[in-house]
N, C-alpha and C positions, 0 to 999 in steps of 0.2 A: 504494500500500500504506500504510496505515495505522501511525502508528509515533507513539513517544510523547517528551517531553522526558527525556533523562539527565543526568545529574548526577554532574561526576566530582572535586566537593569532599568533602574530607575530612571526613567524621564525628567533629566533637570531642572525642564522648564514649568511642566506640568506638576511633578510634588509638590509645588507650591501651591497648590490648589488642591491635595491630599487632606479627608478627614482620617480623623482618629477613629478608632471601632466604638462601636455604638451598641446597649441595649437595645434591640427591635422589636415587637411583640407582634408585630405581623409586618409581609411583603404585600405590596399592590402593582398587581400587574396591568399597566396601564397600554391602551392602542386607541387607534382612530374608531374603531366601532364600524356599522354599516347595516344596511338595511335585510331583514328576514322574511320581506313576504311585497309581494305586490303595491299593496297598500301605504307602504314604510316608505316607498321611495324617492318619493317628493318630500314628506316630512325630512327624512332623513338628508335631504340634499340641501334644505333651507337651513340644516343647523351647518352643513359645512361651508354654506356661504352667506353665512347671516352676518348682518352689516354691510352689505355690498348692493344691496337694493335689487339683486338680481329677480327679474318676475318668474310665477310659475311656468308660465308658456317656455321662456328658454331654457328651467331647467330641466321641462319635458324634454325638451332638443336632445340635451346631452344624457340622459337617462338608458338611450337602448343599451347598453351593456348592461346593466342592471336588470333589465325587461328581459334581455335575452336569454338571464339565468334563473326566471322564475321571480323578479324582484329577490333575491336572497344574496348579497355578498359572504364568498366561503370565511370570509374572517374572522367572525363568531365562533361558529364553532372550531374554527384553529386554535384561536385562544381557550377555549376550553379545552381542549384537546393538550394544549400546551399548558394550562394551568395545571392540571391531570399527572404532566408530565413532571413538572415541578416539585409538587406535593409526592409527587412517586420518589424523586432523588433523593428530595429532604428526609423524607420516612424512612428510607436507605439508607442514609447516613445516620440515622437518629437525634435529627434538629426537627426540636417541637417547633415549628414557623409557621402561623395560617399564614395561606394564601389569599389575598382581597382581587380581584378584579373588575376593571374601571374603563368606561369608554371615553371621549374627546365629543364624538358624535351620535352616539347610540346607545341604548338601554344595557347594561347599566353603567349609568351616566355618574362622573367622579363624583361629585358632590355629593348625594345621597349615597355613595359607597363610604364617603368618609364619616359620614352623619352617622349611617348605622355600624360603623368600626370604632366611634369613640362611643355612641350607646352601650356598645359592646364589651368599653371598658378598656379600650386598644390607644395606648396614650404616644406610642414613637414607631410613626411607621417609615419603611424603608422602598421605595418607587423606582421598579423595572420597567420600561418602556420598551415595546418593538419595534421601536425605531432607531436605527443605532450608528448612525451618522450626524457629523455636526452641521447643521442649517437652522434658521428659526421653525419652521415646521417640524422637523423630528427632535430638537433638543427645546430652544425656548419656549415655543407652545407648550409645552409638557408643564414645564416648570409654571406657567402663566395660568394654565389651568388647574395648579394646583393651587397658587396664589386667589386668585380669583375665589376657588370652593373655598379656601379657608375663609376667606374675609364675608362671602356670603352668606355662608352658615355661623358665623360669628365663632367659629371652632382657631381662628386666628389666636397664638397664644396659651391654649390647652391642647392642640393637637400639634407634634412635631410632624413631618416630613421631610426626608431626606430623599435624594434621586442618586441614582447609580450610576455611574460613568457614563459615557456614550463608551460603546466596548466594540466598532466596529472591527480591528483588527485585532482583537481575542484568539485564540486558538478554538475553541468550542465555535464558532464563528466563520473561520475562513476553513476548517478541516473539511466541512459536508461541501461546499464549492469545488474546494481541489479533489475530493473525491469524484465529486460529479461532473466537472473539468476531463480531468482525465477519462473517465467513463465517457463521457459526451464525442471525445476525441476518438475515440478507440470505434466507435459508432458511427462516424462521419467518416473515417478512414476505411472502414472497412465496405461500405457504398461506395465510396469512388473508387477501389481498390476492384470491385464487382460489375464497376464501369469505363473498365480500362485504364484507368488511372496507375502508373508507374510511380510516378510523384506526389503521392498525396497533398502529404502536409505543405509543399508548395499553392496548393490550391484551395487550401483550409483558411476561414478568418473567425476568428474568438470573437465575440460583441460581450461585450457587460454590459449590461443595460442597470439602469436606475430611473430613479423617477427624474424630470425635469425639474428646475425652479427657477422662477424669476432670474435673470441677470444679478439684478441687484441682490437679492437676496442671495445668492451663490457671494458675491461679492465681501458683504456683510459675515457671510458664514466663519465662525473662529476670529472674526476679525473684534476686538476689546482693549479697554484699556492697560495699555502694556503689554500685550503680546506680542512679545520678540521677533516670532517667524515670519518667515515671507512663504508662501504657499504655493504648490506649483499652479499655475492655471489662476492665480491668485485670488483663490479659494481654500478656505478647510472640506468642504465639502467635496469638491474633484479631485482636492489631493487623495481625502483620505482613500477614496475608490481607486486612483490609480496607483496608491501606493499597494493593495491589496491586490490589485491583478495585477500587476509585474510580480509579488509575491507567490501568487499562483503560477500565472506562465512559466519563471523559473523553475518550478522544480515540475511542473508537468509537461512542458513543452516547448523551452527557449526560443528555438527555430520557429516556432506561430506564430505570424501575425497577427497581432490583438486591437481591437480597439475600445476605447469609454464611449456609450452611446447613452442618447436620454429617451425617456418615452412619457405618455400622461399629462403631455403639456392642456394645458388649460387655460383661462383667462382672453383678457383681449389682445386681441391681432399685434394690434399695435405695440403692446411691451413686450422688452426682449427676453425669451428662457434660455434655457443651456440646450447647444446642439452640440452636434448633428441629431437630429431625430431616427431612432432606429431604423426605423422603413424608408428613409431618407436617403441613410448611408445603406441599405440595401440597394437601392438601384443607382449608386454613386458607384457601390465596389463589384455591384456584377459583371461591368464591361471591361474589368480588369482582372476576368479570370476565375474569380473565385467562382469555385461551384460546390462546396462545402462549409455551412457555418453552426457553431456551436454557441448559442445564447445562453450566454450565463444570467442569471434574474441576480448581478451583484448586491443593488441597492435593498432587496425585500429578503424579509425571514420567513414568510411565508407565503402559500400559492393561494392572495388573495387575487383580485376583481384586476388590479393592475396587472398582473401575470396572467390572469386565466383569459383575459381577452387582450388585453394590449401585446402583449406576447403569443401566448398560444392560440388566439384567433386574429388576430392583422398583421403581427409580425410572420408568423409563419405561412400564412396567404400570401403574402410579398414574397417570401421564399419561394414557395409552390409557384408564382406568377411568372417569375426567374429563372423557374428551372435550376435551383440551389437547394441540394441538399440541406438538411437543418434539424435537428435538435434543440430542445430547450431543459436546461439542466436543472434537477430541485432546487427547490429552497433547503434551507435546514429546519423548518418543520419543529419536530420533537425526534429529530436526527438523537444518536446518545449523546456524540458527542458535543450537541448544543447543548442542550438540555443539564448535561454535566456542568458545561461553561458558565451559565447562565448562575447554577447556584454556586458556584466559585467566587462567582460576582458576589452575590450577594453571601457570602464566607469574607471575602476581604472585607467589609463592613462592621462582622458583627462582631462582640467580645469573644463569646462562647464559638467555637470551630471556626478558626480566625483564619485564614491566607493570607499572610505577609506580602508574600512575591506578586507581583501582579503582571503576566506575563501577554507577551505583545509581543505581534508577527513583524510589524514596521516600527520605522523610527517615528513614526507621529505618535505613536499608543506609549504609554497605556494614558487614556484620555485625563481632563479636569475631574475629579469631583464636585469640586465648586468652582464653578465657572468666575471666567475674570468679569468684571463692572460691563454691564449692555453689551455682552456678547451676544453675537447674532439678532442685533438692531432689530425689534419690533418696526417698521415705518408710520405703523398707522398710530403709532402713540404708545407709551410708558405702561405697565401693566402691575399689578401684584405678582412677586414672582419669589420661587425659593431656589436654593442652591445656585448661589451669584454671592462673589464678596462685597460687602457689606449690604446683604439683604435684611429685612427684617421681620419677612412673613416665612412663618415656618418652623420655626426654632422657638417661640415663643419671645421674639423682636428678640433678641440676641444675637448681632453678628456673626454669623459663623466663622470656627474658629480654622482660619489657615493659618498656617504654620509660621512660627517666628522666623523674619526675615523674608517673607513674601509681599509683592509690591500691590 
């Protein structure tokens, strides 16, 4: 099996943004949510773009992917599925940790997760997110909505909340890719291998696909007060992805050509997101040859709504239209090796079954714990927000404590 170097030195830049372990009395596993039935799917679409004045009529426009799966996005039950998984490791290991589970856009919605977790009697909880790249959508949203449920349910100041790293370059994380990387590879090879093909992997291209984001907001991503780095693509967001498939290609397939591609894009015309768009750079790189590609789903941990149709029904239609061989490679799901990862995360946190080591495939990992001051710029305005130095929602208004000698 195939597997790559880790690295379990400290990030100089980033321990300064390291907490200390913490009593937790439950984990809340936090994701976007989505719609279960017919009915849900306009509701469901007004909470993901409320404020924006969007009318019903367009958000029917954009709805058929949702229609087309029965109104049901698979997301729901993956986080169940995944929560399942969790609660399986923890009980393995013998860490008494409920598991809480909390949506952004869908039933069950954070706020009333947190209301009936301090009812409960749950006074310092710990927040895993499936989102696990630096941008305001998968990092500061999080935190914003955590900010937000505490100050509306007045639980501000008796409920703690802390958030878990962004852990994109994890090991638990990149191992189900390079597995399925190289599987994908050995599947595309072996069709063009069946089609005359002497030269394969000449005529093979890797796509990582992710989600698209705004320019600006790709811009914005990682970017705070006092952070050092300069980013490749001058983004934390694209770096982190291409730091991770060259991570992969390396030890699966040097000699492949790879590319970072975006999908999902949304909004108006006229602002700019992050390209090429997948099925874009499909009919850019067919007339040079390729007739073999392996789509890796980099940005997503799981085969929701963005994978099941952006991928596996438009992207792979462009492929079929092409005449290009194509694969589309898992998510990690409740892979073991995710799944293992995932509560490691949440082990470096706690007192009791503590990981010191916090191990990272790239040099950008292992991420913040607490983020530097307005990282990943809200635009539309200042929000309640935890895990940020010198925040005050979440801790019970007490600055969280970074480390002496951090800026």
């Amino acid at each position: 099996m195939s597997t790559f170097p880790i690295s379990t030195e400290p990030n100089q830049v980033t321990e300064r943004g390291r907490l200390e372990p913490k009593n937790y009395d439950a984990v809340l596993l936090a994701s976007f949510g989505g719609p279960e039935g017919q009915e849900d799917v306009i509701p469901f679409l007004r909470n993901v773009t409320r404020g924006r004045g969007i009318p019903d009529e367009r958000l029917e426009e954009v709805s058929h992917h949702y229609r087309a799966f029965g109104g049901i996005s698979p997301i729901n039950q993956q986080n169940r599925e995944l929560k399942a998984a969790i609660e399986g490791e923890l009980a393995r290991r013998g860490i008494e940790l409920p598991v809480l589970w909390g949506n952004r856009n869908w039933d069950p919605y954070i706020a009333p997760v947190l209301q009936d977790a301090y009812d409960a009697g749950h006074r310092r909880i710990l927040m895993l997110t499936t989102s696990i790249y630096s941008c305001y959508s998968s990092c500061r949203q999080y935190r914003e909505d955590i900010g937000i449920a505490l100050t509306e349910t007045g639980l501000d100041g008796k409920l703690e909340v802390d958030k878990i790293r962004q852990y994109f370059d994890h090991p638990g994380v990149v191992q189900p890719f390079l597995e399925g990387t190289a599987a994908g590879l050995e599947e595309i090879r072996g069709k063009l291998v069946a089609a005359g093909e002497t030269d394969p992997d000449s005529k093979i291209r890797v796509l990582f696909a992710t989600h698209s984001i705004p320019t600006r907001d790709a811009e914005a991503a990682g970017r705070s007060v006092d952070e050092p780095r300069e980013f490749a693509e001058g983004s934390a967001y694209a770096a982190q992805h291409l730091a991770n498939a060259k991570a992969i290609m390396d030890q699966v397939a040097p000699d492949v050509a790879w590319d970072l591609v975006y999908q999902s894009r949304s909004g108006a015309p006229h602002i700019p997101w992050l390209e090429p768009d997948i099925n874009d750079h499909l009919e850019a790189i067919a007339p040079e040859g390729v007739r073999g590609v392996v789509i890796v789903p980099l940005g997503f941990v799981s085969d929701h709504m963005e994978v099941a149709w952006d991928l596996d029904t438009e992207a792979l239609e462009t492929c079929g239209n092409l005449g290009i061989e194509a694969t589309r490679v898992p998510t990690p799901g409740t892979h073991a090796a995710f799944v293992s990862g995932l509560v490691d995360l949440i082990c470096e946190r706690t007192v009791e079954n503590n990981i010191s080591e916090r191990p990272h495939v790239t040099d950008l990992g292992p991420w913040y714990d607490v983020c530097r001051p307005n990282c990943c710029e809200n635009f539309r305005g200042a929000k309640p927000v935890i895990a940020e130095k010198g925040a005050t929602v979440g801790s019970g208004h007490d600055p969280y404590p970074v480390p002496e000698g951090s800026k």
